[in-house]
C-alpha positions as CSV (number, residue, x, y, z in Angstrom):
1,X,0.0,0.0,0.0
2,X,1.1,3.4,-0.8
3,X,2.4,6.5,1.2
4,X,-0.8,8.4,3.0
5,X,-1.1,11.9,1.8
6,X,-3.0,14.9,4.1
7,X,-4.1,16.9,0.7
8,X,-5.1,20.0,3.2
9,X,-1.3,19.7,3.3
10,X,-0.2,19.3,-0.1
11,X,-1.8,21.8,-1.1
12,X,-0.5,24.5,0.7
13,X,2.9,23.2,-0.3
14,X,2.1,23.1,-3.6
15,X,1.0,27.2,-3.2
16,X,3.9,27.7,-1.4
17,X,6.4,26.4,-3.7
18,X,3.9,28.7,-6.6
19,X,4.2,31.7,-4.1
20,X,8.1,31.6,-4.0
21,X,8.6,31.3,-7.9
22,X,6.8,34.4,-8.5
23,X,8.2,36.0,-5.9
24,X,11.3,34.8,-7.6
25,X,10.5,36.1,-10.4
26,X,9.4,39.5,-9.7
27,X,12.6,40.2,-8.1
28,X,14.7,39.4,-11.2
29,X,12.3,41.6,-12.9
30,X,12.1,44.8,-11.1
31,X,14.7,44.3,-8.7
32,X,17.4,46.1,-10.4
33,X,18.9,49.4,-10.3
34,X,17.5,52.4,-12.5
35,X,21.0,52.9,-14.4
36,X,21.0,49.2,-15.1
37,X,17.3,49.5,-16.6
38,X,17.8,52.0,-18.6
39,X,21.5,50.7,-19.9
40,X,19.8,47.6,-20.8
41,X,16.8,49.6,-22.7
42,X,19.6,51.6,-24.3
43,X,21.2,48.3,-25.4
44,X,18.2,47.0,-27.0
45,X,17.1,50.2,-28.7
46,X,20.5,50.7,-30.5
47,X,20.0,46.6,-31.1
48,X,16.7,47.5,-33.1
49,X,18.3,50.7,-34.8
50,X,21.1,48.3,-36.1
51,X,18.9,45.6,-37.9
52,X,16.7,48.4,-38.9
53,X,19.3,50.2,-40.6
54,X,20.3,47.1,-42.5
55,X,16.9,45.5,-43.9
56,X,16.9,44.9,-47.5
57,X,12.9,46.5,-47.6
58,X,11.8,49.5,-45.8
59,X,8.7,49.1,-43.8
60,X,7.7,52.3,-45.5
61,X,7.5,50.6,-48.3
62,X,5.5,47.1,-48.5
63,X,5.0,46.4,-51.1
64,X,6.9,48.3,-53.9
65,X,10.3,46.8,-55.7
């Protein structure tokens, strides 16, 4: 016969382990310093300004050749 499981239990482990991901997560996401935010937005905006720059078609221009 198998292990005997409370499920009140499991269940608040389950929320618990649910709880600390999230909580995990948020800090990865706004726990960082204002200069690091914006050197990362800075990062990615020169990123897009680079590929722009070297498409072959404008977006301007859809459908013209």
């Amino acid at each position: 016969m198998g292990e005997v499981v409370n499920l009140r239990q499991a269940r608040k482990h389950k929320a618990r382990i649910e709880k600390e991901r999230q909580a995990s997560e948020n800090r990865a996401l706004h726990g960082r310093p204002k200069t690091e935010r914006e050197r990362d937005r800075l990062a990615s905006e020169k990123a897009e300004k680079f590929v722009a720059g070297h498409r072959r078609e404008k977006p301007d221009d859809p459908g013209e050749r």
